[in-house]
N, C-alpha and C positions, 0 to 999 in steps of 0.2 A: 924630469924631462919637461921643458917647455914646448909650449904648445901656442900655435900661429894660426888663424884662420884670418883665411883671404876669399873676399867673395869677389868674384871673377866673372861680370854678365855679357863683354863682349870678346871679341877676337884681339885688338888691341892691349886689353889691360892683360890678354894670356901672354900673350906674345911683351908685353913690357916687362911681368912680375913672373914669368914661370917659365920664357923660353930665353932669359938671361940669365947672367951670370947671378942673379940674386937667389935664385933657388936654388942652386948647385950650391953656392957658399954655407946657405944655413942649413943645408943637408948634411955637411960634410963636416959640420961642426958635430956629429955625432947624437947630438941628446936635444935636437929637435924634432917636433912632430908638425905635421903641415896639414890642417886642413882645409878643404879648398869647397867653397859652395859657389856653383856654378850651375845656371838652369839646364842647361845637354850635360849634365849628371851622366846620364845613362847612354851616352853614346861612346860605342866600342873603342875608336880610336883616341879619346881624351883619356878613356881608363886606362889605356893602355899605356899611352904617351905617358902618365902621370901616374904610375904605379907606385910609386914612392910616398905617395900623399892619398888623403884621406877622401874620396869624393861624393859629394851632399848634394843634395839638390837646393839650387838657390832658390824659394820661392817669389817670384819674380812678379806674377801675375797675380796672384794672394796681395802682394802690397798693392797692386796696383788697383784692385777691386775694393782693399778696404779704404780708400779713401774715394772712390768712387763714389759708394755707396751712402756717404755722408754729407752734404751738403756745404756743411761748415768745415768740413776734414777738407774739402776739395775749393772751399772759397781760402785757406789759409794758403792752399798747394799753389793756387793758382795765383795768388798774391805777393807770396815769396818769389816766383817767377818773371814779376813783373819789377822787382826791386833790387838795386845793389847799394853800397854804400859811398850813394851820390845824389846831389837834388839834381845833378847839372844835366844834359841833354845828351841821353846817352841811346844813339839811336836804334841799337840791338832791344836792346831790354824796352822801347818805347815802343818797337813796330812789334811787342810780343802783348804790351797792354791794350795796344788797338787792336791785333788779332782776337785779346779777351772781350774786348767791349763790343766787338761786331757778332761775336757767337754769342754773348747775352744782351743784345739789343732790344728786347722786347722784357727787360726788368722793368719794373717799378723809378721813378725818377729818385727814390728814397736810395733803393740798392744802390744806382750810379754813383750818388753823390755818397753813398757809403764806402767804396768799391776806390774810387779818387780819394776821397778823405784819407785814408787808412794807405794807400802809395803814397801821399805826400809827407805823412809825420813819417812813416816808416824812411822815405829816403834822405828825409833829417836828423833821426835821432836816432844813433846808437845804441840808445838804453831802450828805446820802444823794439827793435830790433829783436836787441839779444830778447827783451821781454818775452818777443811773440815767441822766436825756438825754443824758449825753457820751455813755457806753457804748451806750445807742439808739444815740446819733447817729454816732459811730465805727464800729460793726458793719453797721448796715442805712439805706443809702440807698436803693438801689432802681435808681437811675441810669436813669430812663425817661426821661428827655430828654436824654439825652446826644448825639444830635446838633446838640438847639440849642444846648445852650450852648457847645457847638464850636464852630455858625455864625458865632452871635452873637457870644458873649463879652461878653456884659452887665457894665454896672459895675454896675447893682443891680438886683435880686430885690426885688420886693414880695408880700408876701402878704396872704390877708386872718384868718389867726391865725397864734401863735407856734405852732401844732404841736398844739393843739388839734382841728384837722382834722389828719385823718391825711396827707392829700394836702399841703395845709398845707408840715407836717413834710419830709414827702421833698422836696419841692420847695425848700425853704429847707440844707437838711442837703447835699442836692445843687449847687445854689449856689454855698456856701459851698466845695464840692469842688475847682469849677471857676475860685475864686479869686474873687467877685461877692462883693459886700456885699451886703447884705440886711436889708430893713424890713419890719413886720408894723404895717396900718394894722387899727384894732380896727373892726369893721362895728357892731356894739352894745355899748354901754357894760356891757352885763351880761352878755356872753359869758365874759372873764376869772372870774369867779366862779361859772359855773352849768358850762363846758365841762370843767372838768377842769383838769392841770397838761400844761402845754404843751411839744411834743416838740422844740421846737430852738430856739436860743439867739440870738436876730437882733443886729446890730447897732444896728439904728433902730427905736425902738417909737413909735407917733404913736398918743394916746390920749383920750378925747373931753373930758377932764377931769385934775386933777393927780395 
């Protein structure tokens, strides 16, 4: 039997991957297993709805403390956010570095011009890029679901960004730890462009357009 985990953190990506025709199909193929990690785990009508599948609780808030809690976890987070794969004037992802720069206005002139340095080569060079996700993605997994995917042993991780979300990220980087491939289904065609440069590397990208 193969085995599918889908992590599922808003209304949308249920309603795109579990209240279509996509989860009825690989049910009905017989000799799949579905599990589904999702922060409302525990509320009545999701279990209910979704008794066919397996349901975890996504830890949602865990990812989001551990890179809180680090300084450097959270200047990488916040760097990746501010960067896509363009030096040109990209006015979403620019009014996202000014909101950065205005919440740490009282750095050091060192941090600034560190803070700028590191968005300018990043929006240039592909290879500094992938660099920075491997090195995320090597150093800090987070490993909060490490008993499922013991359980389980999934042959594939779906997520609903490549790392984008931060949860996303750990979830996919974690994954990939425990030997699962992994796919990143895009929920809106305009997240790639408006969220940032994405924290982990998937195997399978399904995207709404070429």
């Amino acid at each position: 039997m193969k085995t599918i985990l889908i992590g599922i953190t808003q209304g949308f990506a249920a309603r795109y991957l579990l209240r279509t025709d996509i989860l009825k199909t690989l049910l009905e193929t017989g000799d799949v297993r579905i599990v589904v990690l999702t922060p409302n785990f525990d509320e009545p009508y999701f279990r209910k709805e979704f008794s066919s599948c397996r349901i975890h609780e996504f830890r949602t808030e865990a990812c989001k403390r551990y890179y809180d809690r680090s300084r450097i976890r959270n200047f990488v987070l916040q760097l990746r956010k501010t960067v896509l794969n363009s030096h040109e004037r990209l006015p979403f992802i620019d009014d996202k570095f000014d909101v950065w720069s205005r919440k740490t206005k009282r750095e050091s002139n060192r941090a600034v011009w560190l803070r700028k340095g590191c968005s300018h080569v990043l929006r240039r060079s592909r290879l500094a890029r992938r660099g920075l996700v491997k090195t995320e993605s090597d150093l800090w997994k987070g490993h909060f679901h490490r008993e499922i995917f013991l359980k389980y042993r999934p042959d594939l991780t779906i997520a609903c960004s490549n790392g984008y979300f931060l949860h996303d990220a750990l979830l996919l980087r974690e994954a990939r730890y425990h030997g699962s491939k992994t796919m990143v289904v895009v929920l809106s065609w305009d997240n790639p462009t408006s969220k940032g440069y994405g924290g982990a590397f998937p195997d399978f990208f399904v995207s709404w357009t070429d």
